[in-house]
C-alpha positions as CSV (number, residue, x, y, z in Angstrom):
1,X,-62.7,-5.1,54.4
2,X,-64.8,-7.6,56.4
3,X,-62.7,-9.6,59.0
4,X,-62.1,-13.0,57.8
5,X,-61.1,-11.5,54.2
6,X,-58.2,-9.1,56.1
7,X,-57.3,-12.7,58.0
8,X,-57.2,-14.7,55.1
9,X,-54.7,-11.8,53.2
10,X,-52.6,-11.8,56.4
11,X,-52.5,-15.5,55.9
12,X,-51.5,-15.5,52.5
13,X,-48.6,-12.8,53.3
14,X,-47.2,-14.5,56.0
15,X,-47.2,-17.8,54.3
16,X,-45.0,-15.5,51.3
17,X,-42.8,-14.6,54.1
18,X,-42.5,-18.1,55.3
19,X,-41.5,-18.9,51.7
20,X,-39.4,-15.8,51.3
21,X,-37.1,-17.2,54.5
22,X,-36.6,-20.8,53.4
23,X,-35.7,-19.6,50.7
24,X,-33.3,-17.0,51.3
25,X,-32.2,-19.2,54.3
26,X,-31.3,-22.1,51.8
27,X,-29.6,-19.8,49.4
28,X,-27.7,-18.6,52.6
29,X,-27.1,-21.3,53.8
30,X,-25.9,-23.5,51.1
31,X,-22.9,-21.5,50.7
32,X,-22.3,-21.2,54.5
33,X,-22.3,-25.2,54.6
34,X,-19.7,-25.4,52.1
35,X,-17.4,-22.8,54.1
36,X,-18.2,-25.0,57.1
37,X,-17.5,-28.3,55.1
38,X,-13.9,-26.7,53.9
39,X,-13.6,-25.5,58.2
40,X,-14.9,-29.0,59.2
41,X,-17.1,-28.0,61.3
42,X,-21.1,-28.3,61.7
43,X,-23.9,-25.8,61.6
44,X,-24.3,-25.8,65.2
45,X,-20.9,-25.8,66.0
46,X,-20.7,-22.2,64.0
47,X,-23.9,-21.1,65.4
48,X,-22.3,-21.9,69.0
49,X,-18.8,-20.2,68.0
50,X,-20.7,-17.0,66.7
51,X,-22.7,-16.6,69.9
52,X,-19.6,-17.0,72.1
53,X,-17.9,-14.6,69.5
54,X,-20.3,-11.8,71.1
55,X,-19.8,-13.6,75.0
56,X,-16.6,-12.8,76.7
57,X,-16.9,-16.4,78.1
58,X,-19.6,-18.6,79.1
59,X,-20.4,-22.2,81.6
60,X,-21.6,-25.4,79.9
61,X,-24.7,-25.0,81.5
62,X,-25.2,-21.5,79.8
63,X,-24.2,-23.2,76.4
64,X,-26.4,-26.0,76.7
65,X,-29.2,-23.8,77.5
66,X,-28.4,-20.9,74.8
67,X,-28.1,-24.1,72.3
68,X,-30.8,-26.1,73.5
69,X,-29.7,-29.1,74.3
70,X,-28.5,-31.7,77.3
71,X,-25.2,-30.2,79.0
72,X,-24.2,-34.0,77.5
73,X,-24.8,-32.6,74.0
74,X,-23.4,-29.3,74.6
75,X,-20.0,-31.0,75.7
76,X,-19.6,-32.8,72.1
77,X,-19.7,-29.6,70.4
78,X,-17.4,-28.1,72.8
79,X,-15.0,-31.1,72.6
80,X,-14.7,-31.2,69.0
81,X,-14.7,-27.3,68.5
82,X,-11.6,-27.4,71.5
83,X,-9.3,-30.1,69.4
84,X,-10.0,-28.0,66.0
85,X,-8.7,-25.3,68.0
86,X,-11.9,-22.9,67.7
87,X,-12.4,-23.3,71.4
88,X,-10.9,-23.2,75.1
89,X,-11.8,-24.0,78.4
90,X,-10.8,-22.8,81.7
91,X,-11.8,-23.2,84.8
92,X,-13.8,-20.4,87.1
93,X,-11.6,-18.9,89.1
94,X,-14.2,-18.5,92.4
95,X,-15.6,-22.1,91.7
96,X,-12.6,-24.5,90.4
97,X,-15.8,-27.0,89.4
98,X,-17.4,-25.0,87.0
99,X,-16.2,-24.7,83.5
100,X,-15.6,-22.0,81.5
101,X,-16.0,-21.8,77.8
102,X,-14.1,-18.9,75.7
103,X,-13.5,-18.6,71.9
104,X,-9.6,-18.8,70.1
105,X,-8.4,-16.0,68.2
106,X,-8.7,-18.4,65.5
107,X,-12.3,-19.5,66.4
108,X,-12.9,-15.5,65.9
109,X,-11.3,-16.0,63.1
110,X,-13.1,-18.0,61.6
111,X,-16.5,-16.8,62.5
112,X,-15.7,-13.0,61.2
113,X,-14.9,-14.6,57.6
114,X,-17.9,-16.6,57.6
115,X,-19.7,-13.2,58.5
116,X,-17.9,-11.5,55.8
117,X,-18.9,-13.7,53.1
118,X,-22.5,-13.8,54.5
119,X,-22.4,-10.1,54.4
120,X,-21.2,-10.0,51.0
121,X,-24.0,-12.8,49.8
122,X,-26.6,-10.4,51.6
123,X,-24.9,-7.1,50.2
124,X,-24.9,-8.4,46.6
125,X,-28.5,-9.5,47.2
126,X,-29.3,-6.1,48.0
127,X,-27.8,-4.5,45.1
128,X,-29.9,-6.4,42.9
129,X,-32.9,-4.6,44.3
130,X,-34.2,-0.7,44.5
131,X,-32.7,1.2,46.7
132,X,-36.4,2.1,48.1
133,X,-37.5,-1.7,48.4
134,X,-33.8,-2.3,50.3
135,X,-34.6,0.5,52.8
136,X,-38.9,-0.6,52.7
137,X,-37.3,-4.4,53.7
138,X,-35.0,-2.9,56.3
139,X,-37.5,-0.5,58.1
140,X,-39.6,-4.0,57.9
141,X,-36.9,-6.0,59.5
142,X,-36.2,-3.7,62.3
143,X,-39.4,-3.8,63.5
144,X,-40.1,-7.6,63.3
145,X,-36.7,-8.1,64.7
146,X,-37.5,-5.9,67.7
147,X,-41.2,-7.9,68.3
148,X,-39.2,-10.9,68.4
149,X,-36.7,-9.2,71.1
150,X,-39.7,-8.1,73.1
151,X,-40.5,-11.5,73.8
């Protein structure tokens, strides 16, 4: 197959794989939002309780980076995710200035049900699919997932 015919079929699958993810991501996360509406809490307040779900504990600075956005920023979405009771700080025990951010019990919580009903979503999903084109789209995730760690 001459080059710019193998580009242009590359193009068109990755643009079906573009469309493939928004779309599963909307289905997704359409649900997910009303969980988080009933939780009253945002998107990237979840995102930040499920990364600190897998951190023992972690600075502002850390969050603000891992988050992207201004240590300012970073402090709302602690602040509001600390009087919902998702959310504690402490402060470093070698360094008294620097604060330390740890999930609640019920911040865990709430992140394993949301992960449990996005399971199930994902699981169902699955079902409704071959069991050789569910283990052909996992063999493909692993190894796009580990390009994307690589980098």
């Amino acid at each position: 197959m001459p080059s710019n015919l193998l580009e242009n079929s590359q193009s068109k699958d990755h643009a079906k794989l573009a469309d493939f993810i928004l779309y599963s991501q909307r289905e997704f996360l359409l649900n997910l939002s009303r969980e988080l509406n009933r939780d009253n809490i945002s998107f990237a307040q979840f995102f930040l309780l499920s990364y600190l779900a897998s951190s023992k504990e972690l600075t502002m600075t850390d969050i603000a980076r891992k988050m992207g956005h201004s240590t300012a920023a970073a402090t709302g979405l602690v602040d509001r995710l600390e009087k919902l009771g998702y959310m504690e700080r402490t402060h470093a025990i070698d360094d008294r200035r620097k604060v330390m951010v740890r999930v609640t019990s019920k911040g865990l919580d709430l992140v394993s049900r949301l992960r449990d009903e996005l399971q199930s979503q994902i699981a169902y999903a699955m079902e409704e699919t071959s069991t050789n084109d569910a283990a052909s789209f996992m063999s493909s995730y692993n190894t796009l997932d580990a390009a994307a760690l690589a980098r």
